[in-house]
C-alpha positions, 0 to 999 in steps of 0.5 A: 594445649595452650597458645603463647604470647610474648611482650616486652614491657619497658619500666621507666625506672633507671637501672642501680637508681631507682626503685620500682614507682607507682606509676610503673606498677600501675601500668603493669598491673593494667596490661596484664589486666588488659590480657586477662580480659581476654583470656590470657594468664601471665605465665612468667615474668623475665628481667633483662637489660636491653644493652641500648637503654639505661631501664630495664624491661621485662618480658612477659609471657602469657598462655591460654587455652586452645579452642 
């Protein structure tokens, strides 16, 4: 049995201008790290568009193992 938990993360990159940057790569990867560190596993990673911003965000979802 697993326990789900879910973030938003929110890319400064613009929609339809701007590419992923290493800035914004680097942050992702530390907060999944941040997560794995205590015991959580990245499990799916969702694009969408928040309809008050011009970025994108994504909403992760990590797992891990119940006690």
């Amino acid at each position: 049995m697993y326990e789900y938990k879910s973030e938003v993360w929110n890319a400064s990159a613009k929609l339809l201008s701007d590419k992923p940057n290493e800035k914004d790569l680097a942050e992702l990867d530390k907060l999944i790290n941040e997560w794995a560190k205590d015991g959580w596993e990245l499990v799916s990673n969702s694009f969408f568009v928040p309809t008050v911003s011009k970025s994108g965000a994504s909403l992760l979802t990590f797992r891990r193992k119940k006690d």
